[in-house]
Backbone bond lengths (Angstrom), bond angles and torsions (degrees), N, CA, C in turn:
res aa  C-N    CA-C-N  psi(-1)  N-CA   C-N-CA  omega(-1)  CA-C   N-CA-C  phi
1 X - - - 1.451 - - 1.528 108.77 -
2 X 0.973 121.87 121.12 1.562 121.82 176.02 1.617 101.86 -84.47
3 X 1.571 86.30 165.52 1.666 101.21 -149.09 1.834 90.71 -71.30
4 X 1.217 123.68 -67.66 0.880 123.11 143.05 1.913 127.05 47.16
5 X 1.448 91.30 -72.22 1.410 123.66 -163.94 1.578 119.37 -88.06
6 X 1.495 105.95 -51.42 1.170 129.02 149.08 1.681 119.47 -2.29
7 X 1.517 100.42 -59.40 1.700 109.23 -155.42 1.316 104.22 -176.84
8 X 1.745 131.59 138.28 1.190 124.26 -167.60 1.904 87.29 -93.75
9 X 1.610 109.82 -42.39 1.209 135.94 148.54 1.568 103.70 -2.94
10 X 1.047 119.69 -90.84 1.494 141.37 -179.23 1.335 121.43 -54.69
11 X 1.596 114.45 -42.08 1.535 129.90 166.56 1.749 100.83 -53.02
12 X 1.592 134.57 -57.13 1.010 149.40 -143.03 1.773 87.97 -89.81
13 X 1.335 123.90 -60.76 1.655 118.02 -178.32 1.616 99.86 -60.60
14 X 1.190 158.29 -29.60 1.361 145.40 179.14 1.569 97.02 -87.25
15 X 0.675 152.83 -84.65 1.606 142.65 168.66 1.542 121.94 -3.86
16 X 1.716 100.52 -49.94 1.324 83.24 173.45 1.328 123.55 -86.96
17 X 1.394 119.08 -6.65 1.273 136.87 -170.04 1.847 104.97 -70.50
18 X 1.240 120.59 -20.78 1.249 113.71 -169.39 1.246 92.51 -133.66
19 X 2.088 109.31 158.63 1.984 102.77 -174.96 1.434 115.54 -58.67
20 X 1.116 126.67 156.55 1.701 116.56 175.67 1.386 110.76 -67.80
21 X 1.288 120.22 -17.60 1.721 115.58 -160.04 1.521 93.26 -74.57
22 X 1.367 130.14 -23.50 1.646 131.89 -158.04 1.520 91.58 -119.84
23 X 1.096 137.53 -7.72 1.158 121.04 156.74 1.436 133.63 0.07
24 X 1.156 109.52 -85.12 1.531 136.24 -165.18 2.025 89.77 -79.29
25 X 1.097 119.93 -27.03 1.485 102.61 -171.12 2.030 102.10 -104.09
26 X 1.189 110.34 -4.11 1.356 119.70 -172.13 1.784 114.49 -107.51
27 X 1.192 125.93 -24.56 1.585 150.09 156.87 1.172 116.73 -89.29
28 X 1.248 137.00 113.14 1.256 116.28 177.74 2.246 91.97 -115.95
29 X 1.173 94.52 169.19 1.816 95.77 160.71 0.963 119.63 -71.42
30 X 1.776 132.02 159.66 1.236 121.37 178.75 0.768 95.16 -163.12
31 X 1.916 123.88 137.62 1.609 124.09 161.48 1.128 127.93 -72.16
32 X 1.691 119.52 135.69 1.507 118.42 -179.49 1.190 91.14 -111.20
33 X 1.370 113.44 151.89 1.664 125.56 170.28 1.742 96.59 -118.25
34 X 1.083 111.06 -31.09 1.667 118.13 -156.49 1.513 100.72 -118.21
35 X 0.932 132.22 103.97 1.874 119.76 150.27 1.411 117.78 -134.72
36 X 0.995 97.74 139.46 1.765 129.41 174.10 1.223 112.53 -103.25
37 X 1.681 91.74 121.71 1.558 118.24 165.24 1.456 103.12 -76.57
38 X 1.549 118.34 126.89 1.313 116.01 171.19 1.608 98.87 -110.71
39 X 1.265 126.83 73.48 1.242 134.09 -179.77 1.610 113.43 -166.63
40 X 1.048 154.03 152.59 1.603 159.74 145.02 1.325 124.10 -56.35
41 X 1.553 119.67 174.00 0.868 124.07 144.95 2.228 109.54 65.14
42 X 1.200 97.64 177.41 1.595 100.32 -161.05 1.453 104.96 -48.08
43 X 0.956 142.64 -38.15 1.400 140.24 153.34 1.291 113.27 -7.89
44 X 1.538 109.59 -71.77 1.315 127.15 -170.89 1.722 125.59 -60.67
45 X 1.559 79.83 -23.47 1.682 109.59 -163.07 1.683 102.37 -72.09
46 X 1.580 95.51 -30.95 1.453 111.07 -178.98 0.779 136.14 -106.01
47 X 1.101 111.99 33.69 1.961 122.94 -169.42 2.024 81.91 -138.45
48 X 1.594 95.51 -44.24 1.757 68.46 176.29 1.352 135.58 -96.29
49 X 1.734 113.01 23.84 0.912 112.93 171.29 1.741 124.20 -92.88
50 X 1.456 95.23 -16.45 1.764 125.63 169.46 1.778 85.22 -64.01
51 X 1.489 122.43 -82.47 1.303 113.30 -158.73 1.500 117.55 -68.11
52 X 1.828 128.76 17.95 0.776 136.83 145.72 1.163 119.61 -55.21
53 X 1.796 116.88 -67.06 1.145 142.71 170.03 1.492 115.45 -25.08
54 X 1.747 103.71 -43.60 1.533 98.73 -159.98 1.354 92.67 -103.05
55 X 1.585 144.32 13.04 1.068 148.62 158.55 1.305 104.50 81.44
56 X 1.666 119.14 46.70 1.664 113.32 -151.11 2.205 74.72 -133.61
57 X 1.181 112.04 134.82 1.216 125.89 162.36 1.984 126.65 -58.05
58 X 1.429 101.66 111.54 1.461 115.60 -174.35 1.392 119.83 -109.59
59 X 1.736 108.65 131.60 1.164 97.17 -141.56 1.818 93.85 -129.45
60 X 0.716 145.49 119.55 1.754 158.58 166.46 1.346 134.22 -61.65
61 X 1.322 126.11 120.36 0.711 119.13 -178.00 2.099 110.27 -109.66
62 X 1.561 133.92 159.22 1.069 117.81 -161.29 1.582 102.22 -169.96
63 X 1.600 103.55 150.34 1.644 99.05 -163.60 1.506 99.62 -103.06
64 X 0.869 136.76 -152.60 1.603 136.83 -159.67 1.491 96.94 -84.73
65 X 1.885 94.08 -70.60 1.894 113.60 164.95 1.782 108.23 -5.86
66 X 1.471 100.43 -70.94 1.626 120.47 -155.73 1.909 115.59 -76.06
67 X 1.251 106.28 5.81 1.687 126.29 -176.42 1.433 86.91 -23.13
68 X 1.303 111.69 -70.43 1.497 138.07 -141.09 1.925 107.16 -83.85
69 X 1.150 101.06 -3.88 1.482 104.43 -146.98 1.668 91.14 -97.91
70 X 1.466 99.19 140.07 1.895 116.30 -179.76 1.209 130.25 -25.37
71 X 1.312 106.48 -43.62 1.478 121.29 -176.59 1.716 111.30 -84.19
72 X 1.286 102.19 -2.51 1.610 93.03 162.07 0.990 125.60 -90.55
73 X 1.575 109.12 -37.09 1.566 119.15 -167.34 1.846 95.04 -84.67
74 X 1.238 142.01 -6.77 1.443 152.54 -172.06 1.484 96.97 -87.21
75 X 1.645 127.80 -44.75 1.496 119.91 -178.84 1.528 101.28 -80.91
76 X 1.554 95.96 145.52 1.595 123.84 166.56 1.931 98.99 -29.17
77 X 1.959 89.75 -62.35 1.450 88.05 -163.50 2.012 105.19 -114.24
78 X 0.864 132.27 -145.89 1.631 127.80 177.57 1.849 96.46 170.24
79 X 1.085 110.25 130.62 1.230 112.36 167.28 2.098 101.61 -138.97
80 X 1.325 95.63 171.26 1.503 98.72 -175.80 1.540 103.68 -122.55
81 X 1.682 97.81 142.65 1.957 110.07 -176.47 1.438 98.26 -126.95
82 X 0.695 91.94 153.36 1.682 113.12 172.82 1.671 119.45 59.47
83 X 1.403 101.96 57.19 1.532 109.94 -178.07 1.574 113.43 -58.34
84 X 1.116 103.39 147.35 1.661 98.22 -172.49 1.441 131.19 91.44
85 X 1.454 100.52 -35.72 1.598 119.84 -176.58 1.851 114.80 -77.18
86 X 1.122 121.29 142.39 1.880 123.81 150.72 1.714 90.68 -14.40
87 X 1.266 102.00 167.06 1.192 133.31 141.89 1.490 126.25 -21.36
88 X 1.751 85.48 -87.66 1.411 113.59 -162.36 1.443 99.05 -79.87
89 X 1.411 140.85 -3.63 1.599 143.50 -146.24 1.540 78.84 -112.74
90 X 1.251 124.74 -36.51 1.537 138.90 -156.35 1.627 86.74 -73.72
91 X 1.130 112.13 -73.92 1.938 95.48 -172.78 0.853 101.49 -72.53
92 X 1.049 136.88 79.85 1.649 122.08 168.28 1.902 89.28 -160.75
93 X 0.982 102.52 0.89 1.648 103.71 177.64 1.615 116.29 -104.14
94 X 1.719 87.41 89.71 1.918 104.67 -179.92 1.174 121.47 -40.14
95 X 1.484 122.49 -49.76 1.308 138.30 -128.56 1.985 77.13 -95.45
96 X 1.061 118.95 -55.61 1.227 146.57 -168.50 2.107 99.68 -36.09
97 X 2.141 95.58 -75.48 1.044 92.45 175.98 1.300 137.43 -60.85
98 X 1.850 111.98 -28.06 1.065 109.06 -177.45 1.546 119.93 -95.86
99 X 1.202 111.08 14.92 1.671 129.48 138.15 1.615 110.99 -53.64
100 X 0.929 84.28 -78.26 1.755 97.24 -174.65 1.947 112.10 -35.57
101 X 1.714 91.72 -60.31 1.559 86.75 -173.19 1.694 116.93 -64.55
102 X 1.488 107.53 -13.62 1.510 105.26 174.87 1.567 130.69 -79.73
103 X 1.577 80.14 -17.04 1.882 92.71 -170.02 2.003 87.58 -91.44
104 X 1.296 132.76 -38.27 1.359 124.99 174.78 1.523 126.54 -101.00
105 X 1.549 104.55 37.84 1.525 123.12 -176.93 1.278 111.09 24.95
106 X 1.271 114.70 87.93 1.218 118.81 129.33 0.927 156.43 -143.42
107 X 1.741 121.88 177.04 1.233 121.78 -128.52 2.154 109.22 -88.39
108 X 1.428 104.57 -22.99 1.155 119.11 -162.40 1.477 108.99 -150.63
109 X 1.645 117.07 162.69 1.402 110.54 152.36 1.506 110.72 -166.08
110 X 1.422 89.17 120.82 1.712 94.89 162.12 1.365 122.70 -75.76
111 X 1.885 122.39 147.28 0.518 111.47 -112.12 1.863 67.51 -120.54
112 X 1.548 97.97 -16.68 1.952 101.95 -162.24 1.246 124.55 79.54
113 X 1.182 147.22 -121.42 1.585 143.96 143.56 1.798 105.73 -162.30
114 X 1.319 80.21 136.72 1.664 96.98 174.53 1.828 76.44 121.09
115 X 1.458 101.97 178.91 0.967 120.30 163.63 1.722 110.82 53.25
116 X 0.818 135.15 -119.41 1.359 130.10 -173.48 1.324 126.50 -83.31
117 X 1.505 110.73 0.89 1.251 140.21 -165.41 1.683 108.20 -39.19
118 X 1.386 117.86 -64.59 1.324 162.29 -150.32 1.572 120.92 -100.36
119 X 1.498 92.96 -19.18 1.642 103.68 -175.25 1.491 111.44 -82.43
120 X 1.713 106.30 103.15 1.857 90.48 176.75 1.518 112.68 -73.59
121 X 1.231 138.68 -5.23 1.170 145.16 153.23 2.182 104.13 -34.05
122 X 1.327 108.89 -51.56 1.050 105.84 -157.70 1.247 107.71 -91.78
123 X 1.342 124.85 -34.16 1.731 126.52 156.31 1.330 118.07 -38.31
124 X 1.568 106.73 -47.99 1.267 110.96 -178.49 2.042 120.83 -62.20
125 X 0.906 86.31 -35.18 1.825 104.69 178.10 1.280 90.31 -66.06
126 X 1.277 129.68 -70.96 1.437 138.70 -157.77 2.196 99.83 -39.07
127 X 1.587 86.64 -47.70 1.688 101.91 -169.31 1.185 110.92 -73.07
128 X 1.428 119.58 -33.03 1.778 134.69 177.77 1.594 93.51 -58.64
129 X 1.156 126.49 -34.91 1.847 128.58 -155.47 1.211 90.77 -110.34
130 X 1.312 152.55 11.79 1.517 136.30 176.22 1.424 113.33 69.10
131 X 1.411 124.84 12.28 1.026 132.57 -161.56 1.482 103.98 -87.91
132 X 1.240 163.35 155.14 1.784 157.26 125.64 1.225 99.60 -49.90
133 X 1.243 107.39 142.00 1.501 130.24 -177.28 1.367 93.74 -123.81
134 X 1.704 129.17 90.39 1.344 117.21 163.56 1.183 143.41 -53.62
135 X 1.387 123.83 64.14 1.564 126.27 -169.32 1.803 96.47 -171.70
136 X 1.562 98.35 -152.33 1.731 109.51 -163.19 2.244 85.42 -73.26
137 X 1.455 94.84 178.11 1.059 100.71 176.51 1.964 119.19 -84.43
138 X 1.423 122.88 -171.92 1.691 94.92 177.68 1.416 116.26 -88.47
139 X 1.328 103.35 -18.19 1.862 88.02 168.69 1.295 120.40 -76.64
140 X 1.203 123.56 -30.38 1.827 114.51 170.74 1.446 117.02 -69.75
141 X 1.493 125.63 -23.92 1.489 148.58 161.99 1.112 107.63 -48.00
142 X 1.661 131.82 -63.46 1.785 150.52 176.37 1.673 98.09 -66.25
143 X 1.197 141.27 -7.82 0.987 123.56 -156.04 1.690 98.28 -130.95
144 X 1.315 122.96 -36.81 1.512 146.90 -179.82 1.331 100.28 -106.04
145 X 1.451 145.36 -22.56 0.979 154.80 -176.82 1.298 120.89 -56.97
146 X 1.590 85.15 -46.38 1.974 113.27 -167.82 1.176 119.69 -110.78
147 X 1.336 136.96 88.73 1.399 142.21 -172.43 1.501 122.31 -30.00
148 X 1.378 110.67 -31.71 1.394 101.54 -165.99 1.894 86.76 -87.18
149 X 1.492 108.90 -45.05 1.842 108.00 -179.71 1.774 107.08 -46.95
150 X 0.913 119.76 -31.50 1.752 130.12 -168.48 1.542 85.50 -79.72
151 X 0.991 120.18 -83.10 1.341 108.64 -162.93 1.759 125.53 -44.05
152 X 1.478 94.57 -49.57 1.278 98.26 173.12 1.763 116.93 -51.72
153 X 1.257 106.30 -55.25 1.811 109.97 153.36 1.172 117.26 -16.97
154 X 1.872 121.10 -77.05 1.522 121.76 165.61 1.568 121.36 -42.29
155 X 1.430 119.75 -31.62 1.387 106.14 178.00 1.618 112.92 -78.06
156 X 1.411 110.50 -36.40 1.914 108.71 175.71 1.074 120.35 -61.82
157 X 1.472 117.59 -19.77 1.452 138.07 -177.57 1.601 108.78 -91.54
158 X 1.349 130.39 11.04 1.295 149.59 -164.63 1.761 120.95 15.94
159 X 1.525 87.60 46.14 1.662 110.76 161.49 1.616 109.70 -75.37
160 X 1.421 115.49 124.43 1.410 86.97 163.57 1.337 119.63 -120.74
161 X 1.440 113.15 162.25 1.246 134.59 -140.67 1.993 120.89 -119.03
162 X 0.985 108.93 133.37 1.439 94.52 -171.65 1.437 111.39 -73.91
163 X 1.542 127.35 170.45 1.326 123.86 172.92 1.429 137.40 -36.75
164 X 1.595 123.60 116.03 1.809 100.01 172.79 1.185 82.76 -147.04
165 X 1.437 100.17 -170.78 1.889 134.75 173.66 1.513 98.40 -61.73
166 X 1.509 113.46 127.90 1.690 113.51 165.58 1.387 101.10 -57.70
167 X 1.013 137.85 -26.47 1.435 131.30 -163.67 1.729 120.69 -173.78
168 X 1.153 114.17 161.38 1.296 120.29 -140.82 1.596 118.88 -61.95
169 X 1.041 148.71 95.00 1.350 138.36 -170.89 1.717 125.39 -75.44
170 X 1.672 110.10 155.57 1.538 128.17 179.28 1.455 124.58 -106.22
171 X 1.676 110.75 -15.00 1.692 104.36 -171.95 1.188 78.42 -135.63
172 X 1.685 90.14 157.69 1.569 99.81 151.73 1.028 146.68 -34.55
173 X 1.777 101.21 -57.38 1.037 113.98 -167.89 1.863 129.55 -57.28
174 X 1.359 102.10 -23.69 1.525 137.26 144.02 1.457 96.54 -30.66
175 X 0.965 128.28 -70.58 1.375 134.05 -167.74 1.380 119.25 -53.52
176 X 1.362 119.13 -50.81 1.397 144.16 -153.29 1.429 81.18 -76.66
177 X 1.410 117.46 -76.15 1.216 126.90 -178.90 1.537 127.97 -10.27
178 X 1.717 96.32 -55.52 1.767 114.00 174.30 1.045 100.28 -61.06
179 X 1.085 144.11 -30.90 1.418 151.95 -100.56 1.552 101.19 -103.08
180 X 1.898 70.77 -59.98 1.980 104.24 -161.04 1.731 96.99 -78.28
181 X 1.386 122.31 -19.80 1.285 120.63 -158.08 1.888 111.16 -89.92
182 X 1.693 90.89 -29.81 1.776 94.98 -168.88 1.918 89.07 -120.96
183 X 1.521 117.85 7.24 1.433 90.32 -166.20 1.431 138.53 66.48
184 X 1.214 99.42 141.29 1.701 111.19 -175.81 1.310 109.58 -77.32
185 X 1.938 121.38 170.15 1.351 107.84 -22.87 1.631 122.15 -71.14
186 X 1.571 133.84 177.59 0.991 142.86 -173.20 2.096 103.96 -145.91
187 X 1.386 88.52 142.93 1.512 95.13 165.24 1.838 105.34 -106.48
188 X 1.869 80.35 135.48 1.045 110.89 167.67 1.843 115.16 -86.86
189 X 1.332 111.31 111.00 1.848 94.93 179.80 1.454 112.57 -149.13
190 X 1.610 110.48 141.57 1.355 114.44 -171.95 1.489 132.45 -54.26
191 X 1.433 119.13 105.60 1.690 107.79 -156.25 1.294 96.80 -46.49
192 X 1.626 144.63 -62.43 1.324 135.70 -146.20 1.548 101.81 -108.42
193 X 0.824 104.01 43.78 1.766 89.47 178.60 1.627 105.20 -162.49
194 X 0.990 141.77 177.82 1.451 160.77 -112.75 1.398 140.11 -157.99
195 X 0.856 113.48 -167.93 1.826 106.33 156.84 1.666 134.77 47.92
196 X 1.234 90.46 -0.01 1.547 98.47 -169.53 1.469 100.36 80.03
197 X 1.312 121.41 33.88 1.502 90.08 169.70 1.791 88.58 -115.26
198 X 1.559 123.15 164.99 1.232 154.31 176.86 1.999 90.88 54.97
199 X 1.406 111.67 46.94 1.088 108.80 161.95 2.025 131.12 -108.99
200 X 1.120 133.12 107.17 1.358 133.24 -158.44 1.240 111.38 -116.06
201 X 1.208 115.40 130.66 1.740 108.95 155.98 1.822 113.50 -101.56
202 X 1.402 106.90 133.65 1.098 114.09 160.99 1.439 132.12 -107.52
203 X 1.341 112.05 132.27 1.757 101.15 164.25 1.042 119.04 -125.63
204 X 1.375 116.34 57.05 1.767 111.70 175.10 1.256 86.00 -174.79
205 X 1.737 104.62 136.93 1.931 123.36 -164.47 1.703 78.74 -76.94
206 X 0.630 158.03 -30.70 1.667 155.99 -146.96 1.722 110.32 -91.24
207 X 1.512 102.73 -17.61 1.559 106.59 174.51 1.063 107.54 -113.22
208 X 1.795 124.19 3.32 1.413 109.00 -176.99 1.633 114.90 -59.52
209 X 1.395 120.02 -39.38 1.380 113.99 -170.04 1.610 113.80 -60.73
210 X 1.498 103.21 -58.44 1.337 114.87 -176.83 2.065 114.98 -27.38
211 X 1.735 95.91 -62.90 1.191 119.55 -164.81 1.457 105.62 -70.94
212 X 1.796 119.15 -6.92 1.453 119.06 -175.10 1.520 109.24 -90.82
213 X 1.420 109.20 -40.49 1.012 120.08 162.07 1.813 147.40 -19.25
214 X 2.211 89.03 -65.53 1.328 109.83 162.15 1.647 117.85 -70.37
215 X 1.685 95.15 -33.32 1.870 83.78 176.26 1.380 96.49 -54.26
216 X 1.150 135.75 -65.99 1.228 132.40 -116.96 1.927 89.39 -86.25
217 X 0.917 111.60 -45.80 1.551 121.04 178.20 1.475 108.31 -29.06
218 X 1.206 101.64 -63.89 1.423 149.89 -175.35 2.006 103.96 -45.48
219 X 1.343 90.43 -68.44 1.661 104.71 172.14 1.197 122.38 -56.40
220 X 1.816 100.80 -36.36 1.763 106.99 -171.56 1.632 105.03 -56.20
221 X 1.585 93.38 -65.69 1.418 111.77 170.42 1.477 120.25 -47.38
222 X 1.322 147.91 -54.13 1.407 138.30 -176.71 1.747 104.08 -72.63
223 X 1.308 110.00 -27.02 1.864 98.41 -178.02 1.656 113.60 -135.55
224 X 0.844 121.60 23.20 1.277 133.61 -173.10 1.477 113.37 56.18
225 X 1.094 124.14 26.71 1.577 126.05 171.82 1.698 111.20 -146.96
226 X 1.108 119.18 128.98 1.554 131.17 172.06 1.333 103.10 -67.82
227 X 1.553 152.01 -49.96 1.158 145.88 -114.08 1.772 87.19 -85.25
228 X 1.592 105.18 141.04 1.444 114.40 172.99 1.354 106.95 -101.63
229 X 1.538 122.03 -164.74 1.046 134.79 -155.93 2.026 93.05 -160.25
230 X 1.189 124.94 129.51 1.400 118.91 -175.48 1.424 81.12 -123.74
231 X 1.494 116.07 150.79 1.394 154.97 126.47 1.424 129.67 -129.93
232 X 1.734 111.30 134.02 1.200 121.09 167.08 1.787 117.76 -36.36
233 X 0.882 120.42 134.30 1.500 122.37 158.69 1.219 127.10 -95.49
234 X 1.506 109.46 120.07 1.529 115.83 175.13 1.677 128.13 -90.53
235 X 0.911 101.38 101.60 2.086 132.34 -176.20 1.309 91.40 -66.08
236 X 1.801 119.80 98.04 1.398 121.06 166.51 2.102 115.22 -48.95
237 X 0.865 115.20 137.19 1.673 118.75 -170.55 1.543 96.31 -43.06
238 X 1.501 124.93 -45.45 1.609 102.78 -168.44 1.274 102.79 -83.23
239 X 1.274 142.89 -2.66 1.497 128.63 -175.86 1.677 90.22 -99.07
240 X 0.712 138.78 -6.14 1.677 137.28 164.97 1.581 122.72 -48.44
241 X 1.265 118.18 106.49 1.278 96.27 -173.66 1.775 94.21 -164.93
């Protein structure tokens, strides 16, 4: 299956990921026979129903919890990582999947979103193993990946940017701090992770702790790291009230 085919979605995030002038000499096409979803759930459900389509073999990965769960019995093939582990601790074990996809050749792996989505750590493994990493490459991943690196990006790039944390925070009290300094409301958001998950808006200094908390809970659990990311929120004038 050329990459190509996959996703217009996916065609459009690798494109932009590299300059356009090298495009065509920096991407090349490539056949997949084999790809692995390293993710669960309807995500998964839907990437292998595309590589149904293209008559290309889909392959699963699944935590102890998930034996039973749709997206196993939906791939061609299903194997299990992280025995012993949570759930969510279970995909999140690199070394693990990209064991797996080497010992059952394959050719590619999406990655889904959430969970490993975001990790240039894990692109990079994917690339160390000959593996395709369906998405941006790992330095635009480490760099766009990481909220406080992205932003800082927008400032060298002389975007400017509304108020946040230079860098990634662990306590609340961190929070409160921003809080008290630029005023409510403020977004709460997961430095390494995505998706709307461990993301909050607050408007009252009195919920900052509470609401820092669940991000961070929230973050630990969806990406293996708590640390947030604060920015001011800007309240367009007519929604002001």
């Amino acid at each position: 299956m050329r990459f190509a085919r996959i996703s217009p979605l996916l065609t459009n995030i690798v494109r932009q990921s590299q300059p356009r002038r090298n495009y065509a000499s920096v991407v090349k096409p490539r056949e997949f026979n084999k790809v692995m979803v390293a993710n669960r759930g309807e995500i998964a459900i839907r990437v292998f129903r595309a590589l149904t389509e293209l008559n290309k073999t889909s392959v699963a990965i699944y935590a102890e919890q998930d034996k039973n769960s749709m997206h196993r019995l939906k791939a061609d093939e299903a194997y299990l990582v992280g025995k012993g582990l949570p759930p969510v601790a279970a995909y999140l074990t690199i070394d693990q999947i990209i064991e797996t996809a080497l010992k059952h050749n394959i050719d590619a792996i999406h990655p889904g979103y959430g969970f490993l989505s975001e990790r240039s750590d894990f692109a990079a493994a994917c690339e160390n193993a000959g593996i395709v990493f369906i998405g941006p490459s790992p330095d635009v991943m480490a760099r766009m990946g990481d909220k406080v690196a992205a932003r800082q990006a927008a400032i060298e790039a002389g975007v400017q940017v509304v108020p946040g944390t230079p860098g990634p925070i662990t306590t609340a009290a961190e929070a409160v701090e921003f809080a008290k300094q630029y005023g409510t409301p403020i977004i709460l958001k997961a430095a390494y992770g995505g998706g709307g998950r461990g993301i909050r808006r607050v408007d009252k200094l009195e919920e900052v702790e509470e609401a820092f908390r669940r991000s961070y809970s929230e973050a630990q659990s969806a990406f293996g790291d708590g640390s947030l990311f604060v920015e001011k929120k800007r309240v367009p004038p007519a929604l002001r009230f």
